[in-house]
N, C-alpha and C positions, 0 to 999 in steps of 0.2 A: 143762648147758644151762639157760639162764631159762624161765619159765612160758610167756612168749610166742613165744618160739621153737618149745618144743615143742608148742604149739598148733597154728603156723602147722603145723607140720612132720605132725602127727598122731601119733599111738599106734605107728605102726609105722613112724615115722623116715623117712617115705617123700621127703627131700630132693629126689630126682631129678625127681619130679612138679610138685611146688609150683616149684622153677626151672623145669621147662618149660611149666607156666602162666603165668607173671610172663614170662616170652621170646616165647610168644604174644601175650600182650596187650602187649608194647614192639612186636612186630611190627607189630601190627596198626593201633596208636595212630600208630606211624610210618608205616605206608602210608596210611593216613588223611590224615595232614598232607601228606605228600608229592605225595598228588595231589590235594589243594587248594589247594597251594604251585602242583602244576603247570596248572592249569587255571588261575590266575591269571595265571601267567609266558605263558600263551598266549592270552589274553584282550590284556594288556599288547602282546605283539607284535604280533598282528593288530592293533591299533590305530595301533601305530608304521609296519608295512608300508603300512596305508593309508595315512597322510601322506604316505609318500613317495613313495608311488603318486600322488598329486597332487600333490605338489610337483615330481615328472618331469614329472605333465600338462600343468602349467602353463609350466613351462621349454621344451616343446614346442613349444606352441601363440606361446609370446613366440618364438619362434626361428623359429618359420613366419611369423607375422604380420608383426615388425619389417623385415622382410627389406623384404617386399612394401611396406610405406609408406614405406621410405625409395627404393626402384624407382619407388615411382608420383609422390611429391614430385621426385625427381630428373628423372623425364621431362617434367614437369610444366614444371621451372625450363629443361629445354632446350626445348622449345617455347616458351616464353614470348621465349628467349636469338633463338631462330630465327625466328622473327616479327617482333623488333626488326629483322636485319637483312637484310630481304625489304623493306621499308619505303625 
């Protein structure tokens, strides 16, 4: 073995230890990222949901509304049609 391996390793070859320190700290470094990955990735969503959430409101509101001005113009033009012939 080199100098710094049996450094790492200690005096009494204890292998087993020293990988399951370096597997804790990947553990740990990885749940770390992972859920600031995911706290991000649900930031990002709620933000998408909202738009869509408005972009339904608004396709609502144009779906109720249009309706009604093309009803009130139209009754409008037969009134107008049925007055001409009362005359």
């Amino acid at each position: 073995m080199t100098d710094g391996f049996k450094g790492m390793v200690g005096e009494n070859g204890n292998l087993i230890s020293v990988y399951t320190v370096i597997l804790n700290y990947s553990n740990d470094t990885m749940n770390e990222r992972l859920t600031h990955d995911a706290s991000i990735t649900q930031n990002n969503l709620n933000k998408d949901v909202s738009s869509a959430n408005i972009i339904v409101l608004v396709n609502v509101i144009l779906l109720a509304v249009l309706p009604a001005i093309m009803i009130s113009g139209s009754s409008q033009d037969l009134k107008e049609k049925a007055s001409v012939f009362k005359l």
